[in-house]
N, C-alpha and C positions, 0 to 999 in steps of 0.2 A: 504494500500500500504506500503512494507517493504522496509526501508533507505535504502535496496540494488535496489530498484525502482525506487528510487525515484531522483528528482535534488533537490541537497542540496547545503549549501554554500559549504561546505567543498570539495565537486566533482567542482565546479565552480573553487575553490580555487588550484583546485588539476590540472585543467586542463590548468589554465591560466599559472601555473608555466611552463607543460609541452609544451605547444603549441609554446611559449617563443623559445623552442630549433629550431623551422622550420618555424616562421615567421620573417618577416619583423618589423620593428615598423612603424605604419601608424598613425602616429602624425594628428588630427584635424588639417584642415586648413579652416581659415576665410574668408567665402565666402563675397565679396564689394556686386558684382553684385545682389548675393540672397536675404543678408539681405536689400539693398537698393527694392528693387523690392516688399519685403512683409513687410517691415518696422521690421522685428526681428531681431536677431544676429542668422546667420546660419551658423555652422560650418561642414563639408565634413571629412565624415571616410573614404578614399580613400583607401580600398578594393582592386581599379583594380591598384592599385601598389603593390599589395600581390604578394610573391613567389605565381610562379603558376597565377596568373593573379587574381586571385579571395580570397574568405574569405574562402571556402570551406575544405583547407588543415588543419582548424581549428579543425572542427568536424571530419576529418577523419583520424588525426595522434591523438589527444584522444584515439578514440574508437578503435585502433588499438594498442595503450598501454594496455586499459584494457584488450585486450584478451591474453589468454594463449598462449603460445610457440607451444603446438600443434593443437590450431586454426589457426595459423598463419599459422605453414607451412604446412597445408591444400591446401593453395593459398586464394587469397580472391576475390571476383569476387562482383561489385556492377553494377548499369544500372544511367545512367549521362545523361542533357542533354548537358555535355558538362566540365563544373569547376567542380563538385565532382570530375568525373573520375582524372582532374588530381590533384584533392586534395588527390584521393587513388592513385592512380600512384604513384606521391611524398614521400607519408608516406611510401609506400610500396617498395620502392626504401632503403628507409632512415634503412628500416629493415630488407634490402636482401631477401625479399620473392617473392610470383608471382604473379599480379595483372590481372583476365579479366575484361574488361569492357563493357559491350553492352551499344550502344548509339544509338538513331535513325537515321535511313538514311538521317534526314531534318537538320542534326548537321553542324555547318561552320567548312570547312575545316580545318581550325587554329585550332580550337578545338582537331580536329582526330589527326594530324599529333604533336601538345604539348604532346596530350594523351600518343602516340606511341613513342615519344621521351623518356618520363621517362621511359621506359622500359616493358608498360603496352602491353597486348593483346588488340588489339577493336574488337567489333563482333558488324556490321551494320546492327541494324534489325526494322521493325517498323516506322510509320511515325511519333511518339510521344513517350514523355520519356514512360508513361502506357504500351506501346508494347513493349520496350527496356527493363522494371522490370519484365515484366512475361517473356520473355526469359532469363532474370538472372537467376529466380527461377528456370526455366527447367536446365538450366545449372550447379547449385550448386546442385541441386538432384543428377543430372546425375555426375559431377565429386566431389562431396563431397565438393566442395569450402565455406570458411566461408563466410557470406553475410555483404556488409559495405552498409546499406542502407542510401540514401543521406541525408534523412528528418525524417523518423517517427521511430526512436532511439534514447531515452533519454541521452545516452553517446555522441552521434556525435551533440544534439543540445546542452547538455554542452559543447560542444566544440567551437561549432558555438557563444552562451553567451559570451564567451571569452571577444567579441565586445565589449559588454557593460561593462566591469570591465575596461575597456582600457579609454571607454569617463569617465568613472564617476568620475576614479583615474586623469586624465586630466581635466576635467571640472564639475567639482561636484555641481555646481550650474544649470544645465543642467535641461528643464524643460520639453522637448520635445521631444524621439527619431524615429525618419523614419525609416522604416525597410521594405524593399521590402518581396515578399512573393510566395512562388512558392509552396512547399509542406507545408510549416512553421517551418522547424526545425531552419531556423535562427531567426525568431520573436519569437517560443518558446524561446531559451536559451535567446535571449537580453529580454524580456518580463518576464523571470523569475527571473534573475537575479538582474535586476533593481528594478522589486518591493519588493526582497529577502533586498535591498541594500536600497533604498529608494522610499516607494510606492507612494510618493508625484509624481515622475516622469512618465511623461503620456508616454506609445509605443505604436506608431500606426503603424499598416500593410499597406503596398501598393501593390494591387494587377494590373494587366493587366484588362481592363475592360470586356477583350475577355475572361480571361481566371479566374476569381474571386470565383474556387473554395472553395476556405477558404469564404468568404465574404457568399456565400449560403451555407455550411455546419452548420455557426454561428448563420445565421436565423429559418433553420431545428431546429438546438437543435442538430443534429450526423451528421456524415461524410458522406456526396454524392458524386457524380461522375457524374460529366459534360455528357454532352450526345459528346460533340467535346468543342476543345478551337481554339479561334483563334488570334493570338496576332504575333508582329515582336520582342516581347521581348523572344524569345526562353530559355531562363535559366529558364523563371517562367510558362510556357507552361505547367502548370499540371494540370490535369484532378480530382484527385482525392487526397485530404490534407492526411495528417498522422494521424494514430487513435490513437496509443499511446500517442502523443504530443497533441493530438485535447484538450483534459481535462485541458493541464496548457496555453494555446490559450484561452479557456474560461473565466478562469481564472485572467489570466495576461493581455492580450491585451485590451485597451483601447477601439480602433476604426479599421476600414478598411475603406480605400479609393480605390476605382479605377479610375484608368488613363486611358485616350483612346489614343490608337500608335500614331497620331498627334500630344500629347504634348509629346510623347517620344523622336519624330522627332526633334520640335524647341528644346526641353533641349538638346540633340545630340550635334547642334551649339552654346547653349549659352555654354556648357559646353570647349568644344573645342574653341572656342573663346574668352570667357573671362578669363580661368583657363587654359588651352592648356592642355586638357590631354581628352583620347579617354575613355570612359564609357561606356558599353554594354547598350543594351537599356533597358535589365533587375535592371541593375543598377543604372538605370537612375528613374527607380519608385519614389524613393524618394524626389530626387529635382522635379519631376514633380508634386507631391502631393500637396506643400508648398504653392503655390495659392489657392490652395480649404482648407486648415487650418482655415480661416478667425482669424486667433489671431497677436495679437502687439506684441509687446516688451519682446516675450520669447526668451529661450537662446534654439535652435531648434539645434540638430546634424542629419545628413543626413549619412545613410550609402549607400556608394558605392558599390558594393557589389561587381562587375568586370568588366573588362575591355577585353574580351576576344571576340574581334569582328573581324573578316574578311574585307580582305580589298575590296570584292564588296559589303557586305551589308553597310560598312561606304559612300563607293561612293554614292550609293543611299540614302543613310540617308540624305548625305549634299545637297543631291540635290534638296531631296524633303522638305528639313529643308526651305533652301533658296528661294523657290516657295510658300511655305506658309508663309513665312515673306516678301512675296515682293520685295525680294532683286534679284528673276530672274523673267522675265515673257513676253509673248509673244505678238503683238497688233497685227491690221491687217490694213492695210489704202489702200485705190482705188486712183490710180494714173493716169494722163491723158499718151496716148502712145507716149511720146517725151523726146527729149535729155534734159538731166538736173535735170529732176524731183527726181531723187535720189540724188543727192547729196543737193539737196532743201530740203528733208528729214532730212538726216544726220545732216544738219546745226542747224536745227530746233531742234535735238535730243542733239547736241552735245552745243548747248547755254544753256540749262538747266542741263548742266554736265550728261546725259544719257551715257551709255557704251553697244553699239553695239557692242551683242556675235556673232549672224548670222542673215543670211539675208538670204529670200526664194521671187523667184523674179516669179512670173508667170503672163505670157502676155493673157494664153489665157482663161480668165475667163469672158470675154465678148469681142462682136462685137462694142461696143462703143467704140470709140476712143478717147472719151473725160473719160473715168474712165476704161478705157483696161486693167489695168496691178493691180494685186494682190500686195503688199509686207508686208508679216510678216516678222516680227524685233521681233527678243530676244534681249531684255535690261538687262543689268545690274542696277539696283538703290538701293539707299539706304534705303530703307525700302518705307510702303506705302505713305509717305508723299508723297518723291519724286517723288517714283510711277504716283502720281495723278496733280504731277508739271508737267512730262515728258506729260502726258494726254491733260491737260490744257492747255499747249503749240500747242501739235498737234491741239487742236480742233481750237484752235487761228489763226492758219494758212488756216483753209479753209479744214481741213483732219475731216474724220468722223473714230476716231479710234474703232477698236473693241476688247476687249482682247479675245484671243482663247486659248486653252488648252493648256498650255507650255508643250512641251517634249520636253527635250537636251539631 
């Protein structure tokens, strides 16, 4: 492989200076909540505070340096499931040229509309990024367009590395870094880079458990293709890793983890919670992995990777965050058919500081009149303790509660 192939320091060197002109600086911050919770010091590369919402504009104002003047105004046409395209949008803005992007039709609207803001084309095709890059390709045949591929381009995951020259010149003692994982060109460049810089330091991948392309390519020995992925992290929803990058993944990366979309859901609210800032569930890989680490007292960085979430899939995120931490949930209790027995209820809910969201009140669930009337109660509690205080209570008074499937 010839130095013009290859990722060297000097291209790491070269990129970090340029990327510098169209980023943000995303200073590490010291996570109380994580490090108390895994006993390590975890510190947060917050990505989804990047221009553009994401790390993406990293690798794709790079790789749009090193092309010619008449690559460029070709136009440049790449396929996103969402933060590439406006990481090409961006750069391509920043160099007056024309950008198309195909994204899949399953993209959050936020996505489309940031896209089509910086001045990009979108072309909605495909239920997955895989179907969105082979109509790139027909596209770039057919109008001559240069290609910014989001992941398996040695220049754009130098770009992507960028990351890791930022923790390491920050926190050099660093013994740990997270790295979400979608095609791999961002654990390529931090994965290359770091052990270029100091191989002492471990980078582990985090994939979606739905969708852990990378994680079975690395078992194979070469690059597969999922037969479908299924996952609510849509940034990492890819079917099939990069082959160019697959060799310094070998290589470089330490381990892979997968997460399953339930711990995407709680990190959601512990993120937004304890640290007040919204993280894509793709970028959420990271801090979700940090339980399954099983290690103490390293100095762990966590990259964010974006923040570029719509505001119905967050609603549902908290909601269903909040049902699986116990902090919403539904009971059911038989009440006799007479004056009073509800607010008999309520007292009983409301001594144990329970917070009645709704009531659903149905009489006619039997001809007994001594247990005639249905009432599910959505509670609000503070996690399961109280959950099973509010229980304890009811069952104290003579009620047989039942918990039934919450939907609000």
């Amino acid at each position: 492989m010839s130095d013009e192939k290859k990722m060297t320091l000097e291209k790491f060197e070269e990129a970090y200076e340029d990327v510098k002109k169209v980023t943000l600086e995303t200073k590490l911050i010291y996570s109380d909540y994580w490090s108390g919770a895994t006993g390590n010091k975890v510190y947060l590369k917050p990505e989804n505070l990047q221009r553009t919402g994401a790390y993406k504009v990293r690798g794709a104002y790079y790789k749009i340096t090193t092309m010619s003047d008449e690559e460029r105004k070709k136009g440049l046409i790449t396929a996103s499931a969402g933060n590439h395209a406006q990481g090409v949008a961006y750069a391509a803005r920043q160099y007056g040229v024309k950008a198309t992007i195909c994204m899949p039709t399953s993209t959050p609207l936020i996505k489309v509309n940031r896209t089509k803001a910086l001045g990009a084309e979108v072309v909605l095709y495909g239920d997955v990024y895989d179907d969105a890059y082979k109509k790139a390709l027909e596209l770039a045949k057919e109008h001559g367009y240069t290609l910014v591929h989001p992941f398996d381009d040695l220049d754009v995951a130098t770009g992507q590395g960028t990351i890791a020259m930022e923790i390491i010149k920050e926190l050099p003692t660093v013994d740990i870094i997270l790295v979400p994982i979608g095609g791999g060109g961002l654990a390529t460049g931090v994965s290359t880079l770091a052990k270029l810089l100091n191989p002492k330091i471990k980078v582990i991948g985090v994939e979606p458990a739905g969708a852990n392309c990378m994680q079975q390519s690395l078992k194979e020995g070469k690059v597969v293709t999922m037969p479908s992925v299924n996952t609510i992290a849509d940034g990492t929803a890819v079917k099939t890793p990069g082959e160019h990058i697959f060799p310094y993944i070998q290589k470089n990366l330490d381990d892979i983890i997968t997460v399953p979309d339930e711990d995407l859901v709680v990190s959601f609210l512990d993120m937004v919670e304890n640290h007040k800032m919204v993280v894509e569930n793709s970028g959420l890989l990271s801090v979700a992995a940090l339980r399954q680490l099983g290690v103490k007292n390293k100095k762990i960085a966590c990259v964010l990777s974006g923040g570029n979430m719509d505001i119905i899939t967050m609603s549902s995120v908290v909601q269903q965050g909040l049902i699986m931490r116990d902090r919403i949930f539904t009971v059911s209790v038989l009440l006799p058919d007479k004056p009073g027995e509800l607010s008999r209820v309520a007292g009983v809910i409301a001594e144990v500081s329970g917070n009645v969201i709704k009531l659903e009140h149905n009489q006619f669930v039997s001809i007994n009149r001594n247990a005639a009337v249905e009432l599910r109660i959505t509670l609000e509690a503070f996690g399961s303790d109280h959950k099973e205080q509010i229980l304890a209570a009811l069952k104290e008074k003579g009620y047989q509660p039942k918990i039934v499937r919450t939907n609000i």
